[in-house]
C-alpha positions in Angstrom: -63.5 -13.7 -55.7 -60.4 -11.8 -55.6 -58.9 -8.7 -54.6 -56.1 -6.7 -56.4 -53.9 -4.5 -53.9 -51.5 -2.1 -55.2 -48.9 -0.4 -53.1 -46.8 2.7 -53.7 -44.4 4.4 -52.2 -40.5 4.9 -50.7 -38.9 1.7 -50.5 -38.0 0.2 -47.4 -37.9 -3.4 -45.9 -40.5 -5.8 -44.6 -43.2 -3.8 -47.3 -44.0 -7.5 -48.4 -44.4 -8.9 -45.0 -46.6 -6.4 -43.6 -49.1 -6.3 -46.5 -49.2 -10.4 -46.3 -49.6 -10.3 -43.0 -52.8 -8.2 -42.9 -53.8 -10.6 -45.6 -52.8 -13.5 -43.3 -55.4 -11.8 -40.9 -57.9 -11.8 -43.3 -57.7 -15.2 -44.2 -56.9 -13.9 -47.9 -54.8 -16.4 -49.9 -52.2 -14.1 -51.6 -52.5 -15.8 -55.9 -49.6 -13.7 -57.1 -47.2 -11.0 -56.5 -45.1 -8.5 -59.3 -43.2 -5.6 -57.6 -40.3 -3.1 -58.5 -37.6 -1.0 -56.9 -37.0 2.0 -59.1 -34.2 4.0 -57.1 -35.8 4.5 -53.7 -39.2 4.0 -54.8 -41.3 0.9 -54.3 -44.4 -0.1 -56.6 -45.9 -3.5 -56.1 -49.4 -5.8 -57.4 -51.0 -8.7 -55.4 -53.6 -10.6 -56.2 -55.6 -12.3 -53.5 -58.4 -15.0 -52.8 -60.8 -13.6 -50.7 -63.0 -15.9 -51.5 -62.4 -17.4 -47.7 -62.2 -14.3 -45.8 -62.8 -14.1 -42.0 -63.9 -10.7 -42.1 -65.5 -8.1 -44.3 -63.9 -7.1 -47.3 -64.2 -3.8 -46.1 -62.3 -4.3 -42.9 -59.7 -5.5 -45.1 -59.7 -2.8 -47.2 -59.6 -0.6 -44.4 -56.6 -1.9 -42.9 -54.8 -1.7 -45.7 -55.3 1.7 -45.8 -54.2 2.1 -42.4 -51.5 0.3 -42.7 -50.3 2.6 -46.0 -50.8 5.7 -43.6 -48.5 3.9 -41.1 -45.9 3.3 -43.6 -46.5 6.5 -45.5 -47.2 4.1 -48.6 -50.3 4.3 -50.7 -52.1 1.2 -50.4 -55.0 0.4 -52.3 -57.5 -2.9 -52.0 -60.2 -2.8 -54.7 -62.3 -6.0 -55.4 -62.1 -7.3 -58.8 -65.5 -6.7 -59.6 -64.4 -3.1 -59.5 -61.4 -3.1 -61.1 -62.5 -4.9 -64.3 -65.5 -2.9 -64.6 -63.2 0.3 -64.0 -60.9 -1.4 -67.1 -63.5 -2.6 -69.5 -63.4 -1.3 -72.8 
């Protein structure tokens, strides 16, 4: 099982770090990572295992969220599931 988490918003440092982190928390094995810097703003993709998480998923997905208010990013955690049924032709 994975977990795609997207993250938008004004760039500034340690975005990485405290998104991994919560992940860290989580026990979620971050797969892979793309992200951009277009001017001042930040746009970013992981893809985690949760297939070993510690916690609920939605815990997770609630920190996240949190954690976006904190930063004044928009973070979103959606499970794959979700997403690929949300992209299926």
């Amino acid at each position: 099982m994975r977990a795609v988490i997207t993250v938008i918003g004004k760039d500034n440092v340690g975005i990485l770090a405290k998104v991994s982190s919560v992940c860290t928390k989580y026990n979620a094995n971050v797969i892979e990572v793309t992200q951009s810097v277009l001017q001042d703003m930040f746009a970013m993709i992981m893809l985690a295992d949760i297939s070993s998480l510690n916690d609920d998923f939605v815990k997770l997905a609630d920190e996240m969220t949190a954690l976006g208010d904190e930063l004044k990013l928009s973070i979103h955690t959606m499970h794959e599931d979700i997403f690929n049924s949300m992209h299926k032709i």
